[in-house]
N, C-alpha and C positions, 0 to 999 in steps of 0.2 A: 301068678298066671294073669295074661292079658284080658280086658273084657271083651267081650265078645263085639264088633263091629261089622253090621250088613256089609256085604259089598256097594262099592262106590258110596259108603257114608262117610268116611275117614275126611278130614278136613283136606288135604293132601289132595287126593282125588280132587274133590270139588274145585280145590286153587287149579290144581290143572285143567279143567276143564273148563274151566269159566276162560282161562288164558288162550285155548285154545279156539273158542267160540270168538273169543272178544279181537283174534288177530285179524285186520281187514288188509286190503289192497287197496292203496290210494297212488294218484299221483299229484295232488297239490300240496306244496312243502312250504312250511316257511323258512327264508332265508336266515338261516341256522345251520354251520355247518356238524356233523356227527363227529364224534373223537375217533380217531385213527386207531386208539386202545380199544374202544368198543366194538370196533368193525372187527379188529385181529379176536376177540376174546369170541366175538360171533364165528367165524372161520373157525377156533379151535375147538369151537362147539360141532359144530353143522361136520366135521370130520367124525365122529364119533356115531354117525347113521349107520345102519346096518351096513353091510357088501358082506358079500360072499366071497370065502375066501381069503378075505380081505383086500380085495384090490386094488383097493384105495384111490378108485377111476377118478375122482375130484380134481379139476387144477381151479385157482380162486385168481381172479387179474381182478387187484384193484386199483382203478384209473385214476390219474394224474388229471392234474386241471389242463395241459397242453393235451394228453389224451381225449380225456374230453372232449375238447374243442374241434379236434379233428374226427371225433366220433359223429358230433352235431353237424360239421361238414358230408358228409357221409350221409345222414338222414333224408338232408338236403335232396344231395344229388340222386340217391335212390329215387326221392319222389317226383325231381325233372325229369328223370328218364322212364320210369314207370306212370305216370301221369301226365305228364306235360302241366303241369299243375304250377307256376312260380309262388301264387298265394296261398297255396296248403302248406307248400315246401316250409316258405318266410315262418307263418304260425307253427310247424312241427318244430322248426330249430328254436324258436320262440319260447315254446313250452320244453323242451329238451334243456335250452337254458336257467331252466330255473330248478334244473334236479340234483341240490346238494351233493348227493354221492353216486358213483356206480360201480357196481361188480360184477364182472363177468366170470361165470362160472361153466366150466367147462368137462366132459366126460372124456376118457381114452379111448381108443378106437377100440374093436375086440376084432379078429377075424371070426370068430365064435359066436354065432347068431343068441345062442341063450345067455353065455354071458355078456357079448352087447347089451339084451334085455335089461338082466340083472342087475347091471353097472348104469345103465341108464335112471333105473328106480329107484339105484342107493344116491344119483345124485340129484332126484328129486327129494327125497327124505331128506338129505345133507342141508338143503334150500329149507327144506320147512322149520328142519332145527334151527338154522339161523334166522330165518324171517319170526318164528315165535319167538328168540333169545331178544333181538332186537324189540320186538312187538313189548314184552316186559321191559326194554327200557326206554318204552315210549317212544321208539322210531318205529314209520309203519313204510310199506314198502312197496313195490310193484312188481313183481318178475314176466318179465317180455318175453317177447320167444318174434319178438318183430321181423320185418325183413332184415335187416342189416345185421343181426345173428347169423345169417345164412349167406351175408355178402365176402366173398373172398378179399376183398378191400378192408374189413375189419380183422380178417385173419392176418394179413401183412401187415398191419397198422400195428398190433400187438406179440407180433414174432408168434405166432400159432402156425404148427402145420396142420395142415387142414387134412392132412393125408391120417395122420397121430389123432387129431382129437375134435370133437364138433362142442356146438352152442346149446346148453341146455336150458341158458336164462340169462337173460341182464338182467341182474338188479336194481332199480333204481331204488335209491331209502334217503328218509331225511324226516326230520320231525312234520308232522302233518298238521297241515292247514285244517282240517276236517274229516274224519272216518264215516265212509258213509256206513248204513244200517244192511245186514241183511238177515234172510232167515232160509231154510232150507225145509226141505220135503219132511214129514212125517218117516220115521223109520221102516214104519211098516211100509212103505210104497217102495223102498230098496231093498229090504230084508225078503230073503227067500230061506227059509228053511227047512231043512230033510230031516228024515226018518233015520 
């Protein structure tokens, strides 16, 4: 017979949860590119998120370095014609340039408002699966949801029908320069509970 362990004493629990705590969002990377085997091993993980039914709404585009470059193009130009801006524009592709990897990850369309829903939160879960996978192997990450997610020029850029499926996050990931710190609200300030 097992001995008796409190809930969340198990060593297990703990590891997880300390991994969970410790995954941050950065975009400063050192030039260090990430293995193409890690990214794939993250993807076969991040599928494995809940959906209902199993829909398996996820599509995963991982960019090429010509991708890229025309994605950085694109940033660009979004921010001449939304700003009139040339020296934000210069500094955005600037720092866009220095972001080792990216993945765009994508949902299927539903005509079905609840499973839209549903399919939209399993491909958030899918995201988290793979930003904590990678986060254990010390790459940390960013998921955007910027303009250029929402620009039809990235949908053509990438052979997406835009009619089929929308932007639920670019990735950007690469080994981090530095993790900043955070902390969050005491539980009781979120927790509500009933009778």
């Amino acid at each position: 017979m097992s001995e008796f362990v409190p809930d969340g004493e198990t060593k297990n629990l703990r590891v997880i949860a300390e991994r969970i705590r410790a995954r941050r969002t950065t975009k400063l990377f050192l030039k260090r590119e990430v293995s193409r085997e890690l990214i794939l091993d993250a993807i076969e993980l991040a599928r494995w998120a809940p959906n209902h039914h199993l829909t398996e709404p996820w599509r995963f585009y991982l960019l090429g370095k010509k991708k890229v470059a025309d994605c950085i193009a694109i940033i660009g130009t979004l921010i001449r014609e939304t700003r009139n801006d040339d020296e934000l524009a210069a500094f955005k592709e600037q720092s866009a340039k220095e972001i080792p990897g990216w993945l765009l990850v994508t949902c299927k369309k539903s005509a079905k408002k609840l499973t839209q829903q549903e399919d939209y939160a399993s491909c958030c879960c899918a995201i988290q699966n793979l930003t904590l996978y990678l986060s254990e192997a010390g790459v940390a990450a960013k998921w955007t949801t910027g303009r250029i997610t929402r620009d039809q020029r990235l949908f053509d850029l990438l052979g997406i029908d835009s009619a089929e499926e929308f932007v639920v996050g670019l990735i950007w990931y690469g080994y981090p320069k530095t993790l900043p710190t955070q902390s969050r609200r005491d539980v009781s300030e979120i927790l509500v509970e009933t009778d």
